[in-house]
C-alpha positions as CSV (number, residue, x, y, z in Angstrom):
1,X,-41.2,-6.3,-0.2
2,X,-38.5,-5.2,1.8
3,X,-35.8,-5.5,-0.3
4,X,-37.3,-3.2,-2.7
5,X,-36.8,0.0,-0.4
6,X,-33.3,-1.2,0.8
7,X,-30.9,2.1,0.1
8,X,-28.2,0.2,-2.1
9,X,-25.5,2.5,-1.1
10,X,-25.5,0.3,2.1
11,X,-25.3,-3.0,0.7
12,X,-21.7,-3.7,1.5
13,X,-20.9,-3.8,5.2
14,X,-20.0,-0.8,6.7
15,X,-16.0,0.2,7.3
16,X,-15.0,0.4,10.7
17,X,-14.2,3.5,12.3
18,X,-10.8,2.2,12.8
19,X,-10.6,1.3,8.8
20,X,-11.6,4.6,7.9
21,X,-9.0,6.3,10.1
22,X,-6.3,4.2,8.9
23,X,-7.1,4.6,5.4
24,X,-7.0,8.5,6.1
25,X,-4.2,8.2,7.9
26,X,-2.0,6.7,4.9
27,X,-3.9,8.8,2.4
28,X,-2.1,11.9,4.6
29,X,1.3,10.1,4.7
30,X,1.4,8.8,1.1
31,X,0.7,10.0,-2.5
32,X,-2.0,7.9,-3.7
33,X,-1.4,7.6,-7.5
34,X,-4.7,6.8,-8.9
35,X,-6.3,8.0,-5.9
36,X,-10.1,6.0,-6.0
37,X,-8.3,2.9,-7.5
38,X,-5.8,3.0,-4.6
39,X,-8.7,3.5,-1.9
40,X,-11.2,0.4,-3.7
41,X,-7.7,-1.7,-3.4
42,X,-7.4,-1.0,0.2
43,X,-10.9,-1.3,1.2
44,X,-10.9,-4.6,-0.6
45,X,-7.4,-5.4,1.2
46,X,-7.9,-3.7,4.5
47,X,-5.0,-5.7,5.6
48,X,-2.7,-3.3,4.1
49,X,-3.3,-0.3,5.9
50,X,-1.6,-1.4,9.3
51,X,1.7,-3.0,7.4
52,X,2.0,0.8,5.5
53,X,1.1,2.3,8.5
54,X,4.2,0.8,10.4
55,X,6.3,0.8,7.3
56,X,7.0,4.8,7.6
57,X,9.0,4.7,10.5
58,X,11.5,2.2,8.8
59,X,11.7,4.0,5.3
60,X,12.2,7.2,6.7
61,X,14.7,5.6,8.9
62,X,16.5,4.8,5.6
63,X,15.5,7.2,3.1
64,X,14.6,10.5,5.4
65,X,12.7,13.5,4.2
66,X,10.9,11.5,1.1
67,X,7.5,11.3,0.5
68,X,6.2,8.0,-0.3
69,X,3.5,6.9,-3.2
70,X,1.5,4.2,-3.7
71,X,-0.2,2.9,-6.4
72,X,-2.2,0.1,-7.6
73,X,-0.1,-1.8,-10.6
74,X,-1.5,-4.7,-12.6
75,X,1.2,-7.0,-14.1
76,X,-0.3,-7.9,-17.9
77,X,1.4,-11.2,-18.1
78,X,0.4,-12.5,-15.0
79,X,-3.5,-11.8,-15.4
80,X,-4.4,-15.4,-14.8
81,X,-2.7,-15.3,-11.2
82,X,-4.2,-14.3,-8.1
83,X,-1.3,-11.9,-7.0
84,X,-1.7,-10.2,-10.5
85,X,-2.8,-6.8,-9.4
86,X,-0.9,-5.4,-6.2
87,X,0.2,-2.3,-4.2
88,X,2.9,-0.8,-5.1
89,X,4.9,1.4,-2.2
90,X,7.5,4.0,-4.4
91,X,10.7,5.3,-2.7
92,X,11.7,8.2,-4.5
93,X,15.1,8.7,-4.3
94,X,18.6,10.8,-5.1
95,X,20.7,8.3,-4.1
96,X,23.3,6.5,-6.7
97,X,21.5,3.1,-7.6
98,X,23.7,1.1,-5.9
99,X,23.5,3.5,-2.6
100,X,19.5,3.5,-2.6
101,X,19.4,-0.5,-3.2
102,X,21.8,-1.1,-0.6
103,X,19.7,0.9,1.6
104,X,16.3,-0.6,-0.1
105,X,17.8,-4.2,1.2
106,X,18.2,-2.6,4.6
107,X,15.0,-1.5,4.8
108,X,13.5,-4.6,3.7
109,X,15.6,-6.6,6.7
110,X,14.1,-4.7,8.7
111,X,10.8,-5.0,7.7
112,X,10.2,-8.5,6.0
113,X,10.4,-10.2,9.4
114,X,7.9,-8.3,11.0
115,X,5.8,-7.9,8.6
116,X,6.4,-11.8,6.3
117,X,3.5,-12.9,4.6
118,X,0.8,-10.4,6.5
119,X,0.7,-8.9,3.2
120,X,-0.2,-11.8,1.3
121,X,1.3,-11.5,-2.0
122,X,-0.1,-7.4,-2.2
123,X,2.3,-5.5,-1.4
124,X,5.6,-4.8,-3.6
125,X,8.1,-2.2,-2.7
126,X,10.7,-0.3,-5.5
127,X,12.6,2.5,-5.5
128,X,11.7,5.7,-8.1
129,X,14.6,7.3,-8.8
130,X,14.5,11.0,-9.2
């Protein structure tokens, strides 16, 4: 009897205050393209939000004064994989292609090592070039 007067907007556990101020906390320093889809990925891979969190200090290190997006991409002809649908962090850039990749490699010395496998197949990084 119960379970008939259980509010089902509580079903699923409760975020953590913690979650909730990361997830604001990279909603402030990233553009969320495809804003709800973007927020159910990271509440479903919470994960994330600490590995974007650190990540800003790095790509501002090598691609200052940009502002960042994210959004959720789904690769059509790898549907039947696991790693199909991921997060993907955009670099805008001015930079001549072979400039901004040069620097895109730096970045990503930098922050593989630290941050290797911790985002389990999720997280892709490109540049946009502007």
């Amino acid at each position: 009897m119960e379970e008939r007067y259980r509010n089902p907007l509580v079903l699923d556990p409760p975020q953590t205050k913690k979650h909730t101020e990361q997830l604001a906390e990279v909603a402030g320093l990233y553009t969320l393209e495809g804003r709800q889809e973007v927020i159910d990925f990271l509440n479903d891979h919470a994960f994330l939000l600490p590995l974007l969190l650190s990540a800003t200090a790095d790509i501002t290190h090598y691609f200052p004064n940009t502002q960042c997006a994210i959004q959720v991409v789904t690769d059509p002809d790898e549907l039947s994989r696991e790693n199909a649908t991921t997060l993907v962090l955009y670099i805008p850039t001015t930079l001549e292609p072979q400039e901004a990749s040069a620097a895109l490699e730096r970045l990503e010395d930098a922050l593989w090592p630290t941050i290797a496998g911790q985002d389990q197949g999720k997280l892709c990084i490109n540049l946009a070039f502007r």
